[in-house]
C-alpha positions in Angstrom: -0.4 41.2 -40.9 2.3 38.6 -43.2 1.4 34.7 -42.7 4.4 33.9 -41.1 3.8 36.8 -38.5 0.2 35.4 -37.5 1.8 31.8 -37.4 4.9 33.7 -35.2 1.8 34.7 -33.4 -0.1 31.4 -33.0 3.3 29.4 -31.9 4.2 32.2 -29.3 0.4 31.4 -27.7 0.5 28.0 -27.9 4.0 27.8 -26.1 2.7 30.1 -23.3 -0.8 27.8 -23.1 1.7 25.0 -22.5 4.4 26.6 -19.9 3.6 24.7 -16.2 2.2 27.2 -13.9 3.6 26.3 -10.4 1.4 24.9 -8.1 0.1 26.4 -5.0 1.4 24.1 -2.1 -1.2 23.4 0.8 -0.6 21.6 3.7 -2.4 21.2 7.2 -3.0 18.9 10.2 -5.6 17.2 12.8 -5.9 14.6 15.1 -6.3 11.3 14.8 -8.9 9.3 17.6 -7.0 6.3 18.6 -10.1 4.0 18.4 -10.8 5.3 14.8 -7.1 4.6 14.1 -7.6 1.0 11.7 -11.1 2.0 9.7 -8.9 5.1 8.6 -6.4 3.6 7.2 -8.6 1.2 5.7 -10.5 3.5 4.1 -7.6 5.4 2.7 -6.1 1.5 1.6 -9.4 1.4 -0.2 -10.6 4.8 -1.5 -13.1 5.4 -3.2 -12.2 5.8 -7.1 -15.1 8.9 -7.3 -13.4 10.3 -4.3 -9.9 10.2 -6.2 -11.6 11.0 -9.5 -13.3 14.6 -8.0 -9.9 15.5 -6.5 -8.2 15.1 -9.5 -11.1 17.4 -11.2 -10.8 19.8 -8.4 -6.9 20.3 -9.8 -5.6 18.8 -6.6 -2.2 17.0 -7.7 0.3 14.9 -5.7 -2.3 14.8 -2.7 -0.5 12.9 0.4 -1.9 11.9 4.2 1.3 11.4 6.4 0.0 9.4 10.2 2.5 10.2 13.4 2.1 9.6 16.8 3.6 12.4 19.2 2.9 11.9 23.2 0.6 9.4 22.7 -1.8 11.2 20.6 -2.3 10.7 17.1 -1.9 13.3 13.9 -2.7 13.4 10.1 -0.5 15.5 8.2 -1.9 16.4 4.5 0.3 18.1 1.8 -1.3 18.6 -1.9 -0.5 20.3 -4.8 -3.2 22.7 -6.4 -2.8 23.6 -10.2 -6.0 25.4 -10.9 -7.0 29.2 -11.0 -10.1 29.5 -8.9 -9.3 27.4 -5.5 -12.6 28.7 -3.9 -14.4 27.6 -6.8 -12.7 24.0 -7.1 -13.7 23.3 -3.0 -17.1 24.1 -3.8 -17.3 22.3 -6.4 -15.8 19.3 -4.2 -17.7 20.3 -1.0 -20.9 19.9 -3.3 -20.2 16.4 -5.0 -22.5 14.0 -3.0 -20.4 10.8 -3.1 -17.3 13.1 -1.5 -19.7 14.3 1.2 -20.6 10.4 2.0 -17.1 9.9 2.2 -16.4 13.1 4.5 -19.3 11.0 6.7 -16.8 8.2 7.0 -13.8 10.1 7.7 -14.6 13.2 9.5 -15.6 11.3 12.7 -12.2 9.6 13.3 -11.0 13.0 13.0 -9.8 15.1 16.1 -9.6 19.0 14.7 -7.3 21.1 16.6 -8.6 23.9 18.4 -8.7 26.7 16.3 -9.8 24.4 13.3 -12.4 23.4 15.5 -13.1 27.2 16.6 -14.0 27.6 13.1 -16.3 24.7 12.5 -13.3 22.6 10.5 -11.5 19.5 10.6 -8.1 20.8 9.2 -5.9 23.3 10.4 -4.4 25.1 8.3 -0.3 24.7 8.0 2.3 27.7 7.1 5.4 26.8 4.6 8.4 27.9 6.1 10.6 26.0 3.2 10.6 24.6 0.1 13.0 23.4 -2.7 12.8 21.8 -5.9 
């Protein structure tokens, strides 16, 4: 194999290493108790920066909480991005970090799952993209 073929090689790899691999959209929903309302949102005003630091290390990207109130009852809407290869992996990895389970102990009981999150022992249900666009 000629030098400039193995460096051909090499710059071909490198290129490919660095080529964005489209995230995996996720997005989902649960309810929001009215009297838990104001320490949720001050929580989220104030979150913790080893909360924010193992999402980012889980390969969770452009994470976002949307609140709306439909019919008098209230709803979280979550959307993130997730760049990694082993999803599974990364929410274990999350689910086992200590300071995000104390945190999950502050914010899962303003939480209000829907029914068939709650049917399954979760907070979130699980939402189905009908559309995106760049």
């Amino acid at each position: 194999m000629t030098k400039k073929y193995q460096l051909f090689l090499i710059l071909i790899m490198l290129l490919s290493a660095c080529t964005d691999r489209q995230p995996k959209r996720y997005a989902s929903v649960t309810g929001l108790k009215k009297e838990k309302m104001a320490y949720y949102r001050s929580l989220h005003a104030h979150a913790w920066p080893g909360v924010l630091a193992r999402i980012s290390a889980c390969n969770i990207r452009n994470y976002s909480i949307y609140f709306k109130e439909i019919d008098s009852n209230y709803y979280l809407f979550s959307y993130f991005e997730y760049t990694g290869q082993d999803f599974d992996g990364d929410m274990k990895k999350m689910a086992a970090d200590s300071l995000t389970r104390k945190w999950w102990k502050e914010t899962d009981p303003c939480q209000q799952p829907l029914p068939d999150a709650a049917a399954k022992g979760q907070i979130w249900s699980d939402a189905e993209e009908l559309f995106h666009t760049d």
